[in-house]
PyMOL Python script that loads the backbone (N, CA, C, O; Angstrom):
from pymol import cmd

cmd.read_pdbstr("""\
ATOM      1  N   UNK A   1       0.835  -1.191   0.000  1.00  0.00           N
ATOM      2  CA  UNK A   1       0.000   0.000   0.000  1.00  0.00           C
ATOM      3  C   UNK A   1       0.876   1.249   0.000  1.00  0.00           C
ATOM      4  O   UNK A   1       0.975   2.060  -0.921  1.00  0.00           O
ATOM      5  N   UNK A   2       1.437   1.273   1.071  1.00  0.00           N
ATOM      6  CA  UNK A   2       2.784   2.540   1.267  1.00  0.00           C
ATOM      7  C   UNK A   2       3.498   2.644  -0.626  1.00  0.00           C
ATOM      8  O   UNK A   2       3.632   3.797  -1.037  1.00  0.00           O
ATOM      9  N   UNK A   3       3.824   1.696  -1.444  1.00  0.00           N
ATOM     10  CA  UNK A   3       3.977   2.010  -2.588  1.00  0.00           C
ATOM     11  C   UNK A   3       3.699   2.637  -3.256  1.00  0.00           C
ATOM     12  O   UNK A   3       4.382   3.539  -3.740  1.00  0.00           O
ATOM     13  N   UNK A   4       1.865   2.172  -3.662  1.00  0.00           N
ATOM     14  CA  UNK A   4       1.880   3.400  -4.396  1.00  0.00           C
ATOM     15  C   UNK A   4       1.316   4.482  -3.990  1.00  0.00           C
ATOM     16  O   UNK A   4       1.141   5.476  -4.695  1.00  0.00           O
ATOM     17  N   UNK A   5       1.011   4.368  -2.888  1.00  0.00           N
ATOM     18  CA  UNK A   5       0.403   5.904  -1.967  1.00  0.00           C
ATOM     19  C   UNK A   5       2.026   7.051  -2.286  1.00  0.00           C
ATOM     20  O   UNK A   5       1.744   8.143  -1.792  1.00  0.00           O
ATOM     21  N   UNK A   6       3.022   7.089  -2.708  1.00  0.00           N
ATOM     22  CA  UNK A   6       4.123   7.483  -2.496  1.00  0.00           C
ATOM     23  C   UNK A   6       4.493   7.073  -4.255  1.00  0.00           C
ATOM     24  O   UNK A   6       5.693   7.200  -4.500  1.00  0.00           O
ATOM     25  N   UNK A   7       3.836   6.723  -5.172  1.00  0.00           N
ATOM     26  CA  UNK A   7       4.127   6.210  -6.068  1.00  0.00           C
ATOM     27  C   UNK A   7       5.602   7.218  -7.406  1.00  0.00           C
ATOM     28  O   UNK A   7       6.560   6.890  -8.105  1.00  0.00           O
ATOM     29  N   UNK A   8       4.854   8.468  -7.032  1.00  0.00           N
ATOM     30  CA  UNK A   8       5.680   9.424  -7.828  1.00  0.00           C
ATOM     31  C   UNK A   8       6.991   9.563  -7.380  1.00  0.00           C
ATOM     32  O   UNK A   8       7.771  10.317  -7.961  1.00  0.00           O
ATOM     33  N   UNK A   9       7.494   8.534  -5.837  1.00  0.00           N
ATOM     34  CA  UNK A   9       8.561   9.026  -5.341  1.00  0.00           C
ATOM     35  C   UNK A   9       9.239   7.631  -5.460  1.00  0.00           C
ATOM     36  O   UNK A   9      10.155   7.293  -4.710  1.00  0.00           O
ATOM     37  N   UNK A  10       8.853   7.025  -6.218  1.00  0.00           N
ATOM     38  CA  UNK A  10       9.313   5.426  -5.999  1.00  0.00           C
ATOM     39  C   UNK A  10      10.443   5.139  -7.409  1.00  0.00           C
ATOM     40  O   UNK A  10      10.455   5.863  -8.405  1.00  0.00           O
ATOM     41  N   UNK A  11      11.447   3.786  -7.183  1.00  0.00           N
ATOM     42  CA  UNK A  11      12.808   3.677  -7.877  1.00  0.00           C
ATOM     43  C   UNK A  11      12.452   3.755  -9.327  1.00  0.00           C
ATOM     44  O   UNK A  11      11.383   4.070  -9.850  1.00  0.00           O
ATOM     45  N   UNK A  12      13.681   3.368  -9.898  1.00  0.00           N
ATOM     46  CA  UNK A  12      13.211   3.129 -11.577  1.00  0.00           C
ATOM     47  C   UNK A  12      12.365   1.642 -11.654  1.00  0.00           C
ATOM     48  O   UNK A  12      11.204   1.620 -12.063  1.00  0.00           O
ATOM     49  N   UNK A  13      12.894   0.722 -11.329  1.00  0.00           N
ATOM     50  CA  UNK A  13      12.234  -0.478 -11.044  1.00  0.00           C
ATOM     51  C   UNK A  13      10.839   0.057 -11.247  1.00  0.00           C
ATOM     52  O   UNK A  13      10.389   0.001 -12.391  1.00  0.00           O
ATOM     53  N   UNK A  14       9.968   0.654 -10.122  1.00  0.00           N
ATOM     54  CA  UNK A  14       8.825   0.532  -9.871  1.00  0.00           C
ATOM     55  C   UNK A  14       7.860   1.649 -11.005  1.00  0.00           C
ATOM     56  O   UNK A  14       6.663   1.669 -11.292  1.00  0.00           O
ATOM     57  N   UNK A  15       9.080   2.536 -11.458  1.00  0.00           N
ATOM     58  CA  UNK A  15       8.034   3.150 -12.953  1.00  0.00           C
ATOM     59  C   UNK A  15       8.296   1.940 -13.989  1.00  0.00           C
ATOM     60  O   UNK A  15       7.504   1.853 -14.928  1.00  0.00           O
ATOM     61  N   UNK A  16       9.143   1.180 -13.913  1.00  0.00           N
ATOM     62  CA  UNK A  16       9.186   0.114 -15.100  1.00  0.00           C
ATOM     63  C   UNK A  16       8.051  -0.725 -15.268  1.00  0.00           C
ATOM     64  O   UNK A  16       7.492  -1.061 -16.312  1.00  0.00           O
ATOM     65  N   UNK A  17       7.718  -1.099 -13.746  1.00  0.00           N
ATOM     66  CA  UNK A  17       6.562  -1.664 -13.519  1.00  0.00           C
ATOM     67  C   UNK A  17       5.018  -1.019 -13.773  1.00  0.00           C
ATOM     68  O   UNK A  17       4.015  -1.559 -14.242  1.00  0.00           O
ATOM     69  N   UNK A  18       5.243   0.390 -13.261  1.00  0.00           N
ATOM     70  CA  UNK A  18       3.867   0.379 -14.092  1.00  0.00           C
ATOM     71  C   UNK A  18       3.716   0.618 -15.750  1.00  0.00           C
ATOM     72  O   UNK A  18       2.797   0.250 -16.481  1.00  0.00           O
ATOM     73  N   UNK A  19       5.132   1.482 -16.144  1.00  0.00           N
ATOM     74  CA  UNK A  19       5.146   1.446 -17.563  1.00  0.00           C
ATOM     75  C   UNK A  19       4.197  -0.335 -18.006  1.00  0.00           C
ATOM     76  O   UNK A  19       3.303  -0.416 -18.848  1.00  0.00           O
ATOM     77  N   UNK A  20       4.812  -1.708 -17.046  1.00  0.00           N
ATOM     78  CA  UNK A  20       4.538  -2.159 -18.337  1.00  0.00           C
ATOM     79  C   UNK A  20       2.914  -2.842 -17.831  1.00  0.00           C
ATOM     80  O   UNK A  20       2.368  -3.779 -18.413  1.00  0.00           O
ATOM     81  N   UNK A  21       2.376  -2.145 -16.684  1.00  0.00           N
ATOM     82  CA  UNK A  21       0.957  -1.992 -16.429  1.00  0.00           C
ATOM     83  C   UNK A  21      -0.091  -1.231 -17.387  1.00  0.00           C
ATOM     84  O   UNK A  21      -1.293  -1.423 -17.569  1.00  0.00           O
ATOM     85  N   UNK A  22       1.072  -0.026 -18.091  1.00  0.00           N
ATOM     86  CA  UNK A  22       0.537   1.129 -18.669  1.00  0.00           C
ATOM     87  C   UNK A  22      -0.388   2.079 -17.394  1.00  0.00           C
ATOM     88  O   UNK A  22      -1.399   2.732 -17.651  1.00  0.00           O
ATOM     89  N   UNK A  23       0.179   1.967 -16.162  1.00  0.00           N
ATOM     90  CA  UNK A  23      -0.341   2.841 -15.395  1.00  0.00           C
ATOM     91  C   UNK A  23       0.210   4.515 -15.456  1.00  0.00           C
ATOM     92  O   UNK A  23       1.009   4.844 -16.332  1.00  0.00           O
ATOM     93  N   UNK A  24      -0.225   5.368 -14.590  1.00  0.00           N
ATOM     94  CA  UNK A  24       1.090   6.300 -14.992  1.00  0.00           C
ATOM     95  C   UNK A  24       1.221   6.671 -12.832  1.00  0.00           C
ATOM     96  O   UNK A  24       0.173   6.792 -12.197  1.00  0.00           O
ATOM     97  N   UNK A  25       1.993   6.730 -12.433  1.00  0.00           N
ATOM     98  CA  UNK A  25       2.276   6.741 -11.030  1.00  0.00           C
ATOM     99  C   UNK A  25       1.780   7.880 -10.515  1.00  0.00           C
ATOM    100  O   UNK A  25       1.252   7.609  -9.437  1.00  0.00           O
ATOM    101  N   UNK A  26       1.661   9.484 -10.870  1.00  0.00           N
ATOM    102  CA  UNK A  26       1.102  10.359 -10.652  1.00  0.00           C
ATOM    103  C   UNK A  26      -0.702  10.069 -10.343  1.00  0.00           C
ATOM    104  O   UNK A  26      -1.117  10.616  -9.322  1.00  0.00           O
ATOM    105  N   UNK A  27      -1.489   9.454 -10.967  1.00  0.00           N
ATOM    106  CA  UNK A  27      -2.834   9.330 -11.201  1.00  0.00           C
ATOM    107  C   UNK A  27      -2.726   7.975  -9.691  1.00  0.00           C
ATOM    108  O   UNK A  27      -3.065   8.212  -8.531  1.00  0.00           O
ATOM    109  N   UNK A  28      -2.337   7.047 -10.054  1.00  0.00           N
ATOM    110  CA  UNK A  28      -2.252   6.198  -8.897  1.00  0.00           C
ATOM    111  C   UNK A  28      -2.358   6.892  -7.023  1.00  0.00           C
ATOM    112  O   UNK A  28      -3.103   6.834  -6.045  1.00  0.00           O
ATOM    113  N   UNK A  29      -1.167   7.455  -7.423  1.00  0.00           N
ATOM    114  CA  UNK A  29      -0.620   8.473  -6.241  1.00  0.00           C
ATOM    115  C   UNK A  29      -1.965   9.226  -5.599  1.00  0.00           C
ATOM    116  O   UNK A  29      -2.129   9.097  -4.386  1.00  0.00           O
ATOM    117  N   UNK A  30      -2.931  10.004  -6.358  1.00  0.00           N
ATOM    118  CA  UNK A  30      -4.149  10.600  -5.676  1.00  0.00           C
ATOM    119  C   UNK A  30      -5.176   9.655  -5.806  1.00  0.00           C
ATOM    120  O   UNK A  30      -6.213  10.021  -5.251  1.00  0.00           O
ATOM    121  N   UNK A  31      -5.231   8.605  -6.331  1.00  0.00           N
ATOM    122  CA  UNK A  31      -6.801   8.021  -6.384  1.00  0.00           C
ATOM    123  C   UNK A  31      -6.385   7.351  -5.476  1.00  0.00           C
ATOM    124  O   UNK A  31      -7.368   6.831  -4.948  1.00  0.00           O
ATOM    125  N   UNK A  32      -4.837   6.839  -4.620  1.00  0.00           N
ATOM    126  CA  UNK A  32      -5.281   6.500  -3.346  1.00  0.00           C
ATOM    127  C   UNK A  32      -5.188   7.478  -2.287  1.00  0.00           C
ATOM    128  O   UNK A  32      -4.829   7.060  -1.187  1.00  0.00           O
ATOM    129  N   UNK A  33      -5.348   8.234  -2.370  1.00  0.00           N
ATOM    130  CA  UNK A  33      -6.049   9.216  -1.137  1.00  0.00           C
ATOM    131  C   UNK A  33      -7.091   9.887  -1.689  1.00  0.00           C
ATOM    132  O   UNK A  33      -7.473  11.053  -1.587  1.00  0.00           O
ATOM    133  N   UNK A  34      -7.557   8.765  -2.405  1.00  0.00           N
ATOM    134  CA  UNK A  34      -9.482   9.353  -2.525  1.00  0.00           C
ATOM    135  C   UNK A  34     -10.072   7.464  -2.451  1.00  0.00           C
ATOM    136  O   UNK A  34     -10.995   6.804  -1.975  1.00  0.00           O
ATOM    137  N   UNK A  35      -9.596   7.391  -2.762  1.00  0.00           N
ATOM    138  CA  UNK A  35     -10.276   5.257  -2.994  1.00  0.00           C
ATOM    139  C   UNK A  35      -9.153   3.940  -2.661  1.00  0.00           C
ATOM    140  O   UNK A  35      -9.284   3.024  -3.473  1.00  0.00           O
ATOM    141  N   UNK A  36      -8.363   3.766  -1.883  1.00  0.00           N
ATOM    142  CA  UNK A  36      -7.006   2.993  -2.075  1.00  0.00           C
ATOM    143  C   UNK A  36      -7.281   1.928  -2.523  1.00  0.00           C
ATOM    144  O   UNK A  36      -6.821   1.515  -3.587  1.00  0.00           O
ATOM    145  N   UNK A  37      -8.771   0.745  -1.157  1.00  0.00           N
ATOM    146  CA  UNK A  37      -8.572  -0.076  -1.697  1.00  0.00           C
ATOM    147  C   UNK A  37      -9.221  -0.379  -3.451  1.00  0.00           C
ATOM    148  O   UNK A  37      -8.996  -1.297  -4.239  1.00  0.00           O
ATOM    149  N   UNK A  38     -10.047   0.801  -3.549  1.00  0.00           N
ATOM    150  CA  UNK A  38     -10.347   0.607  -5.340  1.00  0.00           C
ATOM    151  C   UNK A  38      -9.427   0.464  -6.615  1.00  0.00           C
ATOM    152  O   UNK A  38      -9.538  -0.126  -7.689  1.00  0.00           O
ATOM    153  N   UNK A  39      -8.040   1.621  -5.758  1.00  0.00           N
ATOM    154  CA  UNK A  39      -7.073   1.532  -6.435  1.00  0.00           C
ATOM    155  C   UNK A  39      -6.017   0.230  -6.448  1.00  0.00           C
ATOM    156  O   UNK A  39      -5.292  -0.023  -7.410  1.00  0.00           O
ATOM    157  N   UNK A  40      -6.051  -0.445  -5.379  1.00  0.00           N
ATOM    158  CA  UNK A  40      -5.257  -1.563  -4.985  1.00  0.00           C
ATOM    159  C   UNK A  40      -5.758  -2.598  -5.985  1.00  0.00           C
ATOM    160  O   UNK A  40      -4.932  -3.215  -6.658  1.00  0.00           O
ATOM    161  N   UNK A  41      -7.357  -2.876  -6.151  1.00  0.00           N
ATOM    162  CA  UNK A  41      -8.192  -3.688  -6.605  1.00  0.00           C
ATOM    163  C   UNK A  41      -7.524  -3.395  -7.842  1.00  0.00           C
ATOM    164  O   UNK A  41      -6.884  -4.275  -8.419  1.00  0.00           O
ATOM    165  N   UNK A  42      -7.644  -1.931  -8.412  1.00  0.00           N
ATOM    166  CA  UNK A  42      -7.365  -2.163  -9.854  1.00  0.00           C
ATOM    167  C   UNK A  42      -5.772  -2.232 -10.397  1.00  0.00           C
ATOM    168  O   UNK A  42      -5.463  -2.051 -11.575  1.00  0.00           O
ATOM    169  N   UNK A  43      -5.164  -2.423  -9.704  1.00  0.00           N
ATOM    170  CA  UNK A  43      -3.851  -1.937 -10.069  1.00  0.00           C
ATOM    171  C   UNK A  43      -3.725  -3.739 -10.408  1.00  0.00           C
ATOM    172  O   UNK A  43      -3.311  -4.293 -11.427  1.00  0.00           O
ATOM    173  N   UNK A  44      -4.269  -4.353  -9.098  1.00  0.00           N
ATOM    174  CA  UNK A  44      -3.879  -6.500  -9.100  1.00  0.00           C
ATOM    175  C   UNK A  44      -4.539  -6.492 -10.290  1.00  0.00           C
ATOM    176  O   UNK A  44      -3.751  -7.069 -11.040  1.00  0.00           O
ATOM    177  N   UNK A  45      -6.099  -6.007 -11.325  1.00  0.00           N
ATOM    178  CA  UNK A  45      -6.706  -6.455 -11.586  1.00  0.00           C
ATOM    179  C   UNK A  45      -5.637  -6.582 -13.188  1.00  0.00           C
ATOM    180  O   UNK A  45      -5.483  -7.521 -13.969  1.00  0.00           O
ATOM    181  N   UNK A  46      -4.968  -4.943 -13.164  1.00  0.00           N
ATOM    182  CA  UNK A  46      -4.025  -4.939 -14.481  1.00  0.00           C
ATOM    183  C   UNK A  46      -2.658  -5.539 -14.457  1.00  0.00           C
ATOM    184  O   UNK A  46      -1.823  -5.223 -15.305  1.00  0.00           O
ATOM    185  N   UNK A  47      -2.414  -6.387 -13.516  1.00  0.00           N
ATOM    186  CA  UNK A  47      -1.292  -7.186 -12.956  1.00  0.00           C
ATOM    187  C   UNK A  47      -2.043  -8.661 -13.405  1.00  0.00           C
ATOM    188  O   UNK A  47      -1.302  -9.439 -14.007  1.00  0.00           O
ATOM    189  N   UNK A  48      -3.003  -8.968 -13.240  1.00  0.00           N
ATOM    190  CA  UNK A  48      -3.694 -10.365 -13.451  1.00  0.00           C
ATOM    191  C   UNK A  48      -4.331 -10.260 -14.889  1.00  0.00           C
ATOM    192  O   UNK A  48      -4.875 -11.246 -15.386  1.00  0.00           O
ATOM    193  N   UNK A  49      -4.265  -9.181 -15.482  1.00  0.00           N
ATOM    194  CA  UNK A  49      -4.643  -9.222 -17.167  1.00  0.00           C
ATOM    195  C   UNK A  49      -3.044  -9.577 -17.791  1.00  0.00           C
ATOM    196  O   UNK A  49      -2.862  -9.896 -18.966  1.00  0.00           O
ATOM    197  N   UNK A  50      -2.011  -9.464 -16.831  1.00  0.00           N
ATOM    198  CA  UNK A  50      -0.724  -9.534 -17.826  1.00  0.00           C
ATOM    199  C   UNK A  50      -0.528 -11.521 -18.269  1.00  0.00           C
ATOM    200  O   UNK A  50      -1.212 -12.444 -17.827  1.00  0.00           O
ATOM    201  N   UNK A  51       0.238 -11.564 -18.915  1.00  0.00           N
ATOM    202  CA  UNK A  51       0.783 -13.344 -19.532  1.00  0.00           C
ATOM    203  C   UNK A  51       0.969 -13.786 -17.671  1.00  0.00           C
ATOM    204  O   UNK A  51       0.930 -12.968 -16.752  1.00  0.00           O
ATOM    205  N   UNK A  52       1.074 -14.571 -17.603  1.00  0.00           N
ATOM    206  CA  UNK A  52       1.158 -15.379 -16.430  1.00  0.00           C
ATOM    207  C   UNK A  52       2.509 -15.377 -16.410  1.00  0.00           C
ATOM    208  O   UNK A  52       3.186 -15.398 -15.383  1.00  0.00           O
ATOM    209  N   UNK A  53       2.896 -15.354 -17.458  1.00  0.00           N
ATOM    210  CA  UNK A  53       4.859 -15.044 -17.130  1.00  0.00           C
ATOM    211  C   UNK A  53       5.462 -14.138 -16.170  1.00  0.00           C
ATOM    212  O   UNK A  53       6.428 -14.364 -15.441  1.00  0.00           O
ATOM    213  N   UNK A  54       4.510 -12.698 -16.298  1.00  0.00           N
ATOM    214  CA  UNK A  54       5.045 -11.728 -16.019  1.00  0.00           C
ATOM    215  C   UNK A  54       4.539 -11.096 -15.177  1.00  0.00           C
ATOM    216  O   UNK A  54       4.784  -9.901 -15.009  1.00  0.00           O
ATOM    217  N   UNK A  55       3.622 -11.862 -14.383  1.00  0.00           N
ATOM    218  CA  UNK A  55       2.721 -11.289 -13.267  1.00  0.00           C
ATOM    219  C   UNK A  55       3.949 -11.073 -11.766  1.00  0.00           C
ATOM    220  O   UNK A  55       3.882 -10.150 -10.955  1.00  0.00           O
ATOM    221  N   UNK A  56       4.688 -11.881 -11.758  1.00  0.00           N
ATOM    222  CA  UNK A  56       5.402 -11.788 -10.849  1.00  0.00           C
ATOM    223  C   UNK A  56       6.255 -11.148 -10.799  1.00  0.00           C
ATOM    224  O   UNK A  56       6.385 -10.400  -9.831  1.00  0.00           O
ATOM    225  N   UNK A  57       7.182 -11.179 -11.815  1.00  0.00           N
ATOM    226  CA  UNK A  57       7.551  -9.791 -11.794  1.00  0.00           C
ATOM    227  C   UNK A  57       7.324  -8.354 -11.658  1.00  0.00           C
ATOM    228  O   UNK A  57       7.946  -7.529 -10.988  1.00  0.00           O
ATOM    229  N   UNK A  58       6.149  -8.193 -12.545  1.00  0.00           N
ATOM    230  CA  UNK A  58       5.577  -6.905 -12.322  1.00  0.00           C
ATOM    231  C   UNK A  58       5.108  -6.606 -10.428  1.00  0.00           C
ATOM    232  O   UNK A  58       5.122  -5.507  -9.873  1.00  0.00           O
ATOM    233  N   UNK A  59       4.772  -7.808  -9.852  1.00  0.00           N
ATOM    234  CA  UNK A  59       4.756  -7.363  -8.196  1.00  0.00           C
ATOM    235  C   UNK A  59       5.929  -7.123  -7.824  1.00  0.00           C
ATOM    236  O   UNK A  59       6.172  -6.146  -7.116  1.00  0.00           O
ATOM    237  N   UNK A  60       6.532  -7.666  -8.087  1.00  0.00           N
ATOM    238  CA  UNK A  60       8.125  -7.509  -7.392  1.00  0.00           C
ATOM    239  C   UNK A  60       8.472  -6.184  -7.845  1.00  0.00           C
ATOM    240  O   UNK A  60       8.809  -5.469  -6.901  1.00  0.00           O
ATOM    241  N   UNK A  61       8.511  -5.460  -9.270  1.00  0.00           N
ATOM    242  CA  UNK A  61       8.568  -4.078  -9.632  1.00  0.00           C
ATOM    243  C   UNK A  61       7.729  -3.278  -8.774  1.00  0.00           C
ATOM    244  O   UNK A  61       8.279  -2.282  -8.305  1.00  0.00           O
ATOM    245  N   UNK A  62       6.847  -3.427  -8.544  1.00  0.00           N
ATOM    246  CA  UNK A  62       6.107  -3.083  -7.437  1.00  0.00           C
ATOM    247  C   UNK A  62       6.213  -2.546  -6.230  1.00  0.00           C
ATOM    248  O   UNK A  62       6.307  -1.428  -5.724  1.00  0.00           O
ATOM    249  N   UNK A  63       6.158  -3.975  -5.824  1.00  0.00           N
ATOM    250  CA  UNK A  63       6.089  -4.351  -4.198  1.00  0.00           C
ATOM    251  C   UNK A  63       7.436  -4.616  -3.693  1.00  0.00           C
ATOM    252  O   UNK A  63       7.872  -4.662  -2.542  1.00  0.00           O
ATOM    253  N   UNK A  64       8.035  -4.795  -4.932  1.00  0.00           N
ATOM    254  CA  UNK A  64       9.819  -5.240  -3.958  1.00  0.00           C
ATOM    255  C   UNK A  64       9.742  -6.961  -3.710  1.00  0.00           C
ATOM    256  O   UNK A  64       8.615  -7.458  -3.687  1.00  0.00           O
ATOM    257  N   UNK A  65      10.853  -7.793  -3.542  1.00  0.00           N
ATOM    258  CA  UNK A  65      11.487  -9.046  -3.038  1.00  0.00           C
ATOM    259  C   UNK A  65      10.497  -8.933  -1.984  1.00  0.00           C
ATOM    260  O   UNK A  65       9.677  -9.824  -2.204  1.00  0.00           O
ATOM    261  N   UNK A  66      10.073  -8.101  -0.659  1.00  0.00           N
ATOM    262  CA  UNK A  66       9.331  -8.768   0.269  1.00  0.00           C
ATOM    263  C   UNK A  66       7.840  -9.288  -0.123  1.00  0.00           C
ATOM    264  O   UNK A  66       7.153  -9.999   0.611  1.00  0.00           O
ATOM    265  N   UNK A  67       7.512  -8.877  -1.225  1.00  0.00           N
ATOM    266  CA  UNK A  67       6.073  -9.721  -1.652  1.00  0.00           C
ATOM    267  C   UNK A  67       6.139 -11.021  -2.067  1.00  0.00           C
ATOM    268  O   UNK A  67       5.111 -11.624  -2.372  1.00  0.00           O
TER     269      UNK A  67
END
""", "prot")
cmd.dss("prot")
cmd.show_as("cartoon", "prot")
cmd.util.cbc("prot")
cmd.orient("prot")
């Protein structure tokens, strides 16, 4: 959660990750301090539309090794 609540301030890793969400980290960043868990919901939901290859990675771009 702390991720992307803070999203605009986060490594290259984690814009790579949403680049390949096609999220953009700015928009993330306020819709969770208006809706988080809506935003949480949708962020897994464009993480679980990716190939099954690359779902894990993209958390780990994310969320980091502790997920």
């Amino acid at each position: 959660v702390r991720e992307l609540s803070i999203a605009t301030m986060q490594s290259k890793s984690f814009f790579e990750g949403m680049n390949l969400l096609k999220l953009n980290p700015e928009v993330i960043e306020k819709q969770m301090t208006k809706d988080a868990m809506g935003t949480i919901q949708r962020v897994l939901e464009k993480v679980n539309a990716l190939p099954q290859d690359k779902r894990l990675s993209a958390m780990t771009m994310l969320f980091g090794k502790e997920f």
